[in-house]
C-alpha positions as CSV (number, residue, x, y, z in Angstrom):
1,X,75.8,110.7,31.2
2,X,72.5,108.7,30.7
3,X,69.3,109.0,28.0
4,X,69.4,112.5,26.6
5,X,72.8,113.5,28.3
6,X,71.4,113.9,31.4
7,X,73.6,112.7,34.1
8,X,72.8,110.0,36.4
9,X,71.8,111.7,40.2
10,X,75.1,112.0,42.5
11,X,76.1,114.1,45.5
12,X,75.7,118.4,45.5
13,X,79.0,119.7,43.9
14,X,81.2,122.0,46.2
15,X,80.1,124.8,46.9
16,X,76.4,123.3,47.6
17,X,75.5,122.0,50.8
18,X,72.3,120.9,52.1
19,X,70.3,120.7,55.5
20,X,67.1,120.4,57.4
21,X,66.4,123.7,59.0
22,X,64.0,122.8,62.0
23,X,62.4,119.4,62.8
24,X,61.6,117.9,59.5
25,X,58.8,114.8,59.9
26,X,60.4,113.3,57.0
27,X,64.5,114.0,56.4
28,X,65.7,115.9,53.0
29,X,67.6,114.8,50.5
30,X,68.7,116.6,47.2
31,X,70.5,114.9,44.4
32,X,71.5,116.4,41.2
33,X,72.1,115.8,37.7
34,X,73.1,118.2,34.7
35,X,70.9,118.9,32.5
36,X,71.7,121.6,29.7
37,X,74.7,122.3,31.1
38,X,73.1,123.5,34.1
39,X,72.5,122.0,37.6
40,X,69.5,120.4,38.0
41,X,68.3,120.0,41.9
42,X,65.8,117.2,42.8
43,X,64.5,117.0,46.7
44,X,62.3,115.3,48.8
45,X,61.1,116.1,52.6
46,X,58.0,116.7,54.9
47,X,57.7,120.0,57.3
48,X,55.7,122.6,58.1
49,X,58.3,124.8,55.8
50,X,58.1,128.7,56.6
51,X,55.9,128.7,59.6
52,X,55.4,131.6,62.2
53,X,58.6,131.1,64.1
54,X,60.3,127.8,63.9
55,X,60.8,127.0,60.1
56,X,61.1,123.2,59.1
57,X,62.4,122.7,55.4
58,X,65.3,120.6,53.1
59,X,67.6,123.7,52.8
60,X,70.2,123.5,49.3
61,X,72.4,126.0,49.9
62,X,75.5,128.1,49.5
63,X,77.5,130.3,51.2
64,X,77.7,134.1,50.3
65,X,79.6,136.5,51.2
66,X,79.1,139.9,49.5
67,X,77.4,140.5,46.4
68,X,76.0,137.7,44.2
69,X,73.4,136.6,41.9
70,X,71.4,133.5,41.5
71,X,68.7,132.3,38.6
72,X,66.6,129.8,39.6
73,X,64.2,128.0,37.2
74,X,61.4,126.2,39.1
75,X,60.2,123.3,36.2
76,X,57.4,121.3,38.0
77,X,55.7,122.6,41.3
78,X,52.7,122.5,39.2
79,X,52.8,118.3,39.4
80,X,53.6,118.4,43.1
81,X,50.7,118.6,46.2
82,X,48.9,121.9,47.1
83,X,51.3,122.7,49.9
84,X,54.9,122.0,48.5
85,X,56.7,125.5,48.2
86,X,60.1,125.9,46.0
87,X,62.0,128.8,45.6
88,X,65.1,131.1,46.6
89,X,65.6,132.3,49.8
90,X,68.6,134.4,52.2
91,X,68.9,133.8,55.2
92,X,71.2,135.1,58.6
93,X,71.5,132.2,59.7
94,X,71.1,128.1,59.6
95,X,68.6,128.7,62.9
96,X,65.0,127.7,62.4
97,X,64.3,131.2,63.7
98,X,66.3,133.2,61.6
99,X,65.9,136.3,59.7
100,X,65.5,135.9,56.4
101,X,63.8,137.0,53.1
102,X,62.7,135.1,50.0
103,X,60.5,134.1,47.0
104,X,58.6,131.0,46.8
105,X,56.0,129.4,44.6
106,X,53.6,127.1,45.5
107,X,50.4,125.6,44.2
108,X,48.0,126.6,46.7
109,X,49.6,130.6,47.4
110,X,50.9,131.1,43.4
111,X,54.2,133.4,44.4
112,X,55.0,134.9,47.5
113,X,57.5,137.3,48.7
114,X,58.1,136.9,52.3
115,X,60.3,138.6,54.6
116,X,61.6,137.6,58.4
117,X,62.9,141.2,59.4
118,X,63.7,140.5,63.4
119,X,65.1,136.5,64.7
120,X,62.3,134.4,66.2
121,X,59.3,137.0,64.3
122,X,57.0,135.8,62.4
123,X,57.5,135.8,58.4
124,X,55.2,138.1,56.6
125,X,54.1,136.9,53.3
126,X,53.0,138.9,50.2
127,X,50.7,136.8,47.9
128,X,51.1,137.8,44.1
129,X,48.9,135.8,41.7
């Protein structure tokens, strides 16, 4: 570990993998570290993110098959540009078009809930502020 038990960034552990969905202008990359016994995601990347049809986004993901649970903390969006989005989302599929439903927060839209119902829709956002 470094300063303040923090680990130094490395690799996602198994089961996490990571991906650009869609044509990213910039690549992804995620690292981690732990912090507080917990894993601590830190990501990079340029797209248009959730647009009509063809999403582009740095996907961290995991596999699920059945019932699960996830708790996501978001810590800094606040420090980041208008546009970023972070969140939690499901989705069928790994295709930029594919159904799919999700939180995210953002600057510039506070918290939506947004929902792809049919493959190549458009996503239908819920603003909550």
């Amino acid at each position: 570990p470094s300063a303040a038990g923090v680990a130094a960034p490395g690799p996602l552990p198994a089961p996490w993998r990571q991906i650009d969905i869609g044509k990213a202008v910039i690549p992804g990359n995620t690292v981690r570290g732990d912090a507080d016994n917990a894993l601590a995601f830190t990501g990079a990347m340029a797209g248009v993110g959730f647009s009509d049809r063809d999403d582009a986004y740095h996907f961290v993901y995991q596999i699920l098959e059945g019932d699960g649970s996830m708790i996501v903390r978001i810590s800094d969006i606040y420090q980041q540009p208008d546009n970023t989005n972070c969140g939690l989302i499901m989705r069928e599929s790994l295709d930029p078009e594919s159904r799919g439903v999700g939180s995210s927060v953002s600057r510039r839209r506070g918290l939506v809930w947004q929902v792809r119902a049919k493959q190549g829709a458009p996503w239908v956002f819920t603003e909550h502020r």
